[in-house]
N, C-alpha and C positions, 0 to 999 in steps of 0.2 A: 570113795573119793568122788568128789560133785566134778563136773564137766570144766569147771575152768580151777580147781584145784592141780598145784604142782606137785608130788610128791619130796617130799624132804629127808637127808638120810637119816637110821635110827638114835645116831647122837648126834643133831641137829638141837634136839631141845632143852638138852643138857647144857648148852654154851649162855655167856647171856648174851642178847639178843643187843645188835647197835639201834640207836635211837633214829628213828621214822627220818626224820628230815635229813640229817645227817649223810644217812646213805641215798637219800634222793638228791643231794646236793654232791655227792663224792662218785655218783655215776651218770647223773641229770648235767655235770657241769661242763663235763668233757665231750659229753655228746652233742648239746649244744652246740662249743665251741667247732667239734669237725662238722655237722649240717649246718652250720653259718657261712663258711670257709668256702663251702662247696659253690655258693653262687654271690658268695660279696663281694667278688672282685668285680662282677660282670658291668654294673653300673658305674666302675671308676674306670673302663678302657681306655674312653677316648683323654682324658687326662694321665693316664699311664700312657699314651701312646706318644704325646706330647714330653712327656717328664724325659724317659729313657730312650726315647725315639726307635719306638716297634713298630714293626712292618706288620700291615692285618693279618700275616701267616702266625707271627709271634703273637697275636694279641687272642689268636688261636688258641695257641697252646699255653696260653696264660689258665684259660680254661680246662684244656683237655687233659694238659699235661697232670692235676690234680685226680679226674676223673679216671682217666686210664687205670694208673697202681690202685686207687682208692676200689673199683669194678675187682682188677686182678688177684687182689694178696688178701682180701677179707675171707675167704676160706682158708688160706694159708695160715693167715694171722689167728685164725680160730684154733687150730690143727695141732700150730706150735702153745699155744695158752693151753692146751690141755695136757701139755705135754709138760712142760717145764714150768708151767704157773700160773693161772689164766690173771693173777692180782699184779705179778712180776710183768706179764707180754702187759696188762695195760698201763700200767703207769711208765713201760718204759716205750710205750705209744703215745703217752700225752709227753714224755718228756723230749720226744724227738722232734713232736708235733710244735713243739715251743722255740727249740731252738731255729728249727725250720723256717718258723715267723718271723723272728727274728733275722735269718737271714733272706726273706722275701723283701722285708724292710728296708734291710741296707742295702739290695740291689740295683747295680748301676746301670747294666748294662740289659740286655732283655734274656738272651740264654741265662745270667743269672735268679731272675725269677722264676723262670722256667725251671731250671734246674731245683730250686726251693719251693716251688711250687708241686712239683714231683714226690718229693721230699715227704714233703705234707700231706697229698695223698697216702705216700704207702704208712705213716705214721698212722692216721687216720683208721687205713681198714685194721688196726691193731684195737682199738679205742672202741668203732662203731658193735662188731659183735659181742665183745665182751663185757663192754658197759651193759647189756638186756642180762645175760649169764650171773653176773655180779650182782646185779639188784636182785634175781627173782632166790638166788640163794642167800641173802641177806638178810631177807624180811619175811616174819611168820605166815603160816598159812592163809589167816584171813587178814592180811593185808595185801597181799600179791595183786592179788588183779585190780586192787585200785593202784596199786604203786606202780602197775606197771603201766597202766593208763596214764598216770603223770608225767611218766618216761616217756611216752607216745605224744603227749601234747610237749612236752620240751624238745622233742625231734622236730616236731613239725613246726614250734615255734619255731630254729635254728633256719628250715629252710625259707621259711614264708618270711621273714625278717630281715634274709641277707641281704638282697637289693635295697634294701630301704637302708640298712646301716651302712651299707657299703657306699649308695648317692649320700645319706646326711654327714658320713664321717667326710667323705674327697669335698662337698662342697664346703664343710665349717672348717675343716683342717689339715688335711696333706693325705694321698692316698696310702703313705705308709701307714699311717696310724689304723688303718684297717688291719694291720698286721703286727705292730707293736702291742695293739690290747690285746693281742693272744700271750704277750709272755707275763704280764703278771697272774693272768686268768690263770694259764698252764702250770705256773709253780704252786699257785694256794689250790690248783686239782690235784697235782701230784700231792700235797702235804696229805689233803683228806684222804686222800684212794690210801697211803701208807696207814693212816691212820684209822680210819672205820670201817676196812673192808678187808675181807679175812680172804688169805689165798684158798686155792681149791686146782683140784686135777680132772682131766678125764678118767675116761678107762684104760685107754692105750697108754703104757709108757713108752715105746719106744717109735720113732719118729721116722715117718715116711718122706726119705729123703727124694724116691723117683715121682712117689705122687706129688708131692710139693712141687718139682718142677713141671710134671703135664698140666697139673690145673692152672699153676699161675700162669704158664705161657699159653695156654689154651685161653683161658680167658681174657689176655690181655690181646690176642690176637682177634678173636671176636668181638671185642667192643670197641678196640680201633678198627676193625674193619666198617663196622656199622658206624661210627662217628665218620669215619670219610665217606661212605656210601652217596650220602645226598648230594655231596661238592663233587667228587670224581667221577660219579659213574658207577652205579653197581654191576655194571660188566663190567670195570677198566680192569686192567690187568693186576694193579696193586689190591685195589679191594678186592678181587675174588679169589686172588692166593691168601689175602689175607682171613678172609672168612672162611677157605677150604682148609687152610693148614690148622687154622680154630678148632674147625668142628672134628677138623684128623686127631688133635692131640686130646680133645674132651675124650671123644671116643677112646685111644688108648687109657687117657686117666682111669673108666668106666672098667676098661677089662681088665688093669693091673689093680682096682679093687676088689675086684670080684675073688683075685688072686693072693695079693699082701695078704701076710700072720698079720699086719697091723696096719688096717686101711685110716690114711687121715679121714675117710667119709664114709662111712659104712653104710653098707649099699642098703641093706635093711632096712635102714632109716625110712626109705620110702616103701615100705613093705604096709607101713601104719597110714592108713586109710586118711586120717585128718593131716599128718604129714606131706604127704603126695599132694593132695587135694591143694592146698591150702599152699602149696607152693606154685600150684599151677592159678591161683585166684592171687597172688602175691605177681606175679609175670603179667597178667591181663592187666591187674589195677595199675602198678607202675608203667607200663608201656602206654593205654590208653590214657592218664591223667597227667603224664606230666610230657607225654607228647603234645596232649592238648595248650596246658599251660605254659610251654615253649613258644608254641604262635599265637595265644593269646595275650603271651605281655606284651607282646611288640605290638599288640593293633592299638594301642592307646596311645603308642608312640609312630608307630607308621602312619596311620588314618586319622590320628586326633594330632599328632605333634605335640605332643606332651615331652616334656624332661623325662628319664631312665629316675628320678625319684619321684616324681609324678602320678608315673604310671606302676611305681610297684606300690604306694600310695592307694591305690586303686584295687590292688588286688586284692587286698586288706581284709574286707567282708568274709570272704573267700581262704586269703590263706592264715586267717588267726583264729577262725570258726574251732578248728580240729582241737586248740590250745585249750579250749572248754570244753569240749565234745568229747573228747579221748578219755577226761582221766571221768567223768562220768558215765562212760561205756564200761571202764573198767571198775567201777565200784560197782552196776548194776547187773556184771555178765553173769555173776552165780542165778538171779533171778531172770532174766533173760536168755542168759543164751548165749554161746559166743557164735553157734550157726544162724541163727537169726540178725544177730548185731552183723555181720558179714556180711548174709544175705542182703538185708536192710540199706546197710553202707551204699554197697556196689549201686544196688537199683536205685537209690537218689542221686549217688554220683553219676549212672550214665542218665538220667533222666536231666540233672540239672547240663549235661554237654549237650545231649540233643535241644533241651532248651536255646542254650547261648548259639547253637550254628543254627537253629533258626530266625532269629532277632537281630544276628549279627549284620550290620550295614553301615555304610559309608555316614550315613545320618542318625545312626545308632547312637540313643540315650544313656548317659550312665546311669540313672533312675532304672529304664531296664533290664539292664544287667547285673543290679543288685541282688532281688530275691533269687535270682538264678545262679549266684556267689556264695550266699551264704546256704542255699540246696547242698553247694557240691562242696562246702565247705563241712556241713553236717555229715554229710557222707563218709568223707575222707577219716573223720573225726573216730566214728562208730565200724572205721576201719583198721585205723593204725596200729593198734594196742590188741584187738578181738585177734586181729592176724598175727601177731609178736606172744600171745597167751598161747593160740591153737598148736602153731608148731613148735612150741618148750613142752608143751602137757601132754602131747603128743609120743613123746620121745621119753629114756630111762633120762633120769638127773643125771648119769656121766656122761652123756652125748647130747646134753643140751648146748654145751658149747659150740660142736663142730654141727650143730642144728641152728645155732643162731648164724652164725656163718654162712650154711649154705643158705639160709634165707637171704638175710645180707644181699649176699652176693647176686641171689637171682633178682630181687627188687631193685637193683642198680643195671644189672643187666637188660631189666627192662625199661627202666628209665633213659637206658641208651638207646637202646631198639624204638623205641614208641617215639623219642626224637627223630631218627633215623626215617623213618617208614612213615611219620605223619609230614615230615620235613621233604618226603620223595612225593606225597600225594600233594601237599600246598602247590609244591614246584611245577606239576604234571595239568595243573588247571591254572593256578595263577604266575604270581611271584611278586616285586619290589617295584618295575617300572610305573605302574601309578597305584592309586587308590584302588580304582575296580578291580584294577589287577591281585591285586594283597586280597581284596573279598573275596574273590573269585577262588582263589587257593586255599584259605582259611576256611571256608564255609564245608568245603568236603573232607576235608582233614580233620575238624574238629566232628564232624556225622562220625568218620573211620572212630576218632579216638572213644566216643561213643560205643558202638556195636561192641570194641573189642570191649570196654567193661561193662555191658549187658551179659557179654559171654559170662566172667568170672561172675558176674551177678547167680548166674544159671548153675553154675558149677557148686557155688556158694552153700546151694541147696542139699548137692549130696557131702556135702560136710557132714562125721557125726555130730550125734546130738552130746554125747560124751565119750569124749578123746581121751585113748588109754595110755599110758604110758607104762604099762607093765615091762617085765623083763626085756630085754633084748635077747634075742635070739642069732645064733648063728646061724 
């Protein structure tokens, strides 16, 4: 088996095989749809705030409320698909995710989005692990790592795109329609996902109903704690029972696996050297690049005055780069490398953030900050898919599910942290009262966001060169 080969079970080649597009279209379409979802409300606020009349607390959680379950239940969501169906948990993840839209749409009042927006999250973390799961046992040996490259540039389409459909839908036609195009999208996913894509199980049948509860409440506790962190106070008293009681029930989740006949996460998992690894370079890259890309949308709107469509307009170079970059990583990794391609990624990605917090200024050119958009755009690209191959090929084919999962879930995890922590260093030098002020915070937050993916750049390295996925062991 070559280094970025999956293994396939022995009657795998005996079925016949659904046609290429088909299945990149019946797991590429729902995934989409949830990294869309995840940041296309953000430019219709201030006209959602106007429509239904939210308080900025509510225009909060218009966001978070998505984020929270979406962070919490993507191990969970993984845990139970292996369990009872991984084709069953997604399609009746894209079909909850549709009604949910739907009632995002007709909400009148603001706890009703809120409430649908929540909704949409925990649907979501059912859709986002299983959609990788679904494709790579799908499609033959020597198509996988290009297909799953395509999977990686349609991720990253979803989130580089959301601001943009989110300002062009609320300016040409009503900020519901942000959210009614999810329900015809959602029913022609469900037809296909019924359609072209074969159920499958883990290893485990039977279902850890006390882990199920430590992890999701563990996690959901730790990433609201770190979402309030920068507003409250990470001393205040809410945020630090809420990070303590986090890290108390991880810990318990940790020693009642170690103990379960039938762990939803089997601790072994990270026993496998590209596994562990490459979970801890999944944790650097999401926490350093999208903490950075937090305070970098807003400087086009903060310092330049630009429109919320404007300025994701702008980011463009930058975040549509990975939509080409990903699935050509992944047709090239058997001849390269997935340690290399990793490696590579990281170090352009923190190379083009130390760029941009050098250059960045109040009289800052967009002309200059393009080749430094499309650097960390490359990067990001020759990272999405390398990092989504290493930990499947890693692991035995029955525990890829609850491997994509835990991946999932730490890459969102640290997309909250790396907001959280880069959002405390802005604060601590700058903040919003004027222009210098916003440089002044932005210029060392995006260095922090920097160092931390120099680090996974570093780590990148002791990747193996060919990741085993032999037996699981007890």
């Amino acid at each position: 088996m070559t280094a970025t080969t999956l293994e396939r079970p022995a009657a795998e080649p005996a079925r016949k095989a659904r046609p290429l597009a088909w299945v990149l279209a019946a797991t590429g379409i729902p995934i989409f749809m949830v990294t869309l979802d995840n940041l296309v409300v953000t430019t219709a606020l201030p006209t959602i705030r106007s429509s239904i009349g939210a308080s900025i607390t509510d225009l909060q959680w218009f966001v978070n409320a998505y984020t929270l379950p979406f962070a919490a239940f993507l191990l969970t969501a993984a845990a139970l698909g292996d369990r009872i169906g991984r084709r069953r948990m997604f399609i009746g993840g894209i079909a909850l995710f549709t009604l949910a839209s739907a009632a995002a749409a007709l909400a009148a009042e603001p706890w009703q989005l809120t409430a649908a927006r929540a909704v949409q999250g925990l649907a979501g973390a059912a859709v986002a692990p299983l959609s990788l799961t679904l494709l790579a046992q799908a499609v033959p040996d020597r198509l996988r790592n290009a297909s799953v490259g395509i999977w990686g540039g349609i991720s990253g389409l979803g989130v580089a795109v959301g601001p943009v459909v989110g300002g062009a839908v609320t300016e040409g036609l009503d900020w519901t329609w942000i959210f009614w195009l999810n329900v015809p999208v959602g029913v022609i996913a469900v037809v296909l996902a019924a359609v072209v894509l074969r159920d499958s199980r883990g290893g485990a049948s039977k279902l850890d109903p006390l882990g199920l509860v430590l992890s999701a409440s563990g996690m959901l506790l730790l990433v609201w704690g770190v979402i309030d962190g920068p507003d409250r106070g990470w001393t205040s008293g809410r945020v630090a029972s809420m990070l303590i009681a986090g890290l108390v029930l991880i810990g318990l989740f940790v020693a009642w696996q170690r103990r379960a006949s039938a762990p939803m996460m089997p601790l072994r998992l990270f026993r496998a050297r590209g596994f562990s690894l490459v979970s801890v370079v999944t944790l650097t890259f999401s926490a350093g690049t999208f903490g950075a890309v937090f305070l970098l949308a807003q400087f086009f709107q903060v310092v330049q005055g630009l429109s919320p469509l404007d300025a994701g307009l702008r980011t463009l170079p930058w975040t549509l780069a990975p939509m080409v970059v990903a699935p050509l990583a992944g047709i090239f990794a058997d001849r390269i490398g997935l340690r290399t391609l990793i490696a590579t990624g990281q170090a352009l990605l923190a190379g083009a953030l130390f760029w941009i917090a050098t250059v960045t200024a109040a009289d800052t050119t967009y002309s200059s900050l393009v080749p430094a958009f499309v650097m960390a755009g490359i990067g990001m690209g020759l990272t999405f898919a390398p990092i989504s191959t290493m930990a499947l090929a890693s692991v035995p084919e029955a525990e890829r599910g609850v491997a994509s999962g835990a991946n999932n879930t730490i890459r969102e995890f640290g997309v909250a942290a790396g907001v959280a922590v880069l959002a405390s260093v802005f604060s601590s030098y700058g903040g919003y009262t004027s222009l210098d002020a916003f440089i002044d915070g932005v210029v060392p937050a995006v260095y922090v966001g920097s160092a931390v993916v120099a680090v996974g750049a570093l780590i990148a390295l002791a990747l193996p060169g060919r990741p085993s996925s032999g037996p699981a062991k007890s």
